[in-house]
N, C-alpha and C positions, 0 to 999 in steps of 0.2 A: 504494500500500500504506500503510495504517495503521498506526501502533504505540500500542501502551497500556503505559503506564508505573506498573506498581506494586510499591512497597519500592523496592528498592534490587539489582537485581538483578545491575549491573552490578561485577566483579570487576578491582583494582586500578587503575589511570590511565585508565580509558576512558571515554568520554563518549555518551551517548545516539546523537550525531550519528554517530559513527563505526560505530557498530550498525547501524543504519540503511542507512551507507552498504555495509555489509559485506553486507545481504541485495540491494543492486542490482549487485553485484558481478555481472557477467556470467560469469564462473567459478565465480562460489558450488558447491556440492556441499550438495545437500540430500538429507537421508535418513529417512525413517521407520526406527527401529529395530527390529531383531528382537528384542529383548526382551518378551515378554509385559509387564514394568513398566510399560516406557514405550509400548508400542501399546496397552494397556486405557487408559491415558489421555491417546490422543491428541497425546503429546509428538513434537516432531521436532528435527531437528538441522540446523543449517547450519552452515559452514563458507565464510569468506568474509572477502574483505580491502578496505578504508579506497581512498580515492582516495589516501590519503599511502601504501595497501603495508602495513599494520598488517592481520595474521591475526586473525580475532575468530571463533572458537565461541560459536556461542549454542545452548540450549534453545529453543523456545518453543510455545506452540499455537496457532492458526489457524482461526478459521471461511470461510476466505477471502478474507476483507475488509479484518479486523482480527486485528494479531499480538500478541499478548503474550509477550514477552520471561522467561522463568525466573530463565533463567543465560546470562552473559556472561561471556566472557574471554579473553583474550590467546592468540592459538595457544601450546601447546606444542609441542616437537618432532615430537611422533608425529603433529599434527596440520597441522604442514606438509609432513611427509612423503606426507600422506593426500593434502592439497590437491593436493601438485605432481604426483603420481601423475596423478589422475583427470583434474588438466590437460593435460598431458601425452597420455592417453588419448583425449580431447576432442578435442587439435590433431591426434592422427594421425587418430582416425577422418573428420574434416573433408577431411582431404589426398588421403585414396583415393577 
């Protein structure tokens, strides 16, 4: 996977790398949203964490190939709540 870097998209101490490592997360939770906003243009959502365990939501768009990153940042609450959820959900369905 590729990433394309433009601006500054990345929100408080994080670093490209850690981005990155947050979408080969094998737990990631990726989501197209229902919002007509963000499905007219092709925005999605991951949710994913660092080889160090650092939660990192991103935005970005996708031909594929290559990603372009929005917005980055730091999980909040709701969103490791979301994470641990779906994880969670992932290991039971594996178990049966």
């Amino acid at each position: 996977m590729e990433f394309e870097w433009i601006g500054h998209p990345i929100g408080g101490s994080l670093k490209t790398q850690e981005v990155e490592e947050s979408f080969e997360d094998p737990f990631a939770v990726r989501l197209l949203p229902d919002s007509a906003r963000f499905a007219a243009q092709a925005r999605y959502f991951n949710l994913g964490k660092t080889a160090q365990g650092t939660g990192v939501f991103s935005v970005y768009r996708t031909n594929g190939k290559l990603v372009r990153v929005l917005l980055a940042r730091v999980f909040e609450s709701e969103d490791s709540f979301f994470y641990e959820r779906q994880q969670t959900r992932t290991l039971t369905q594996k178990e049966l």
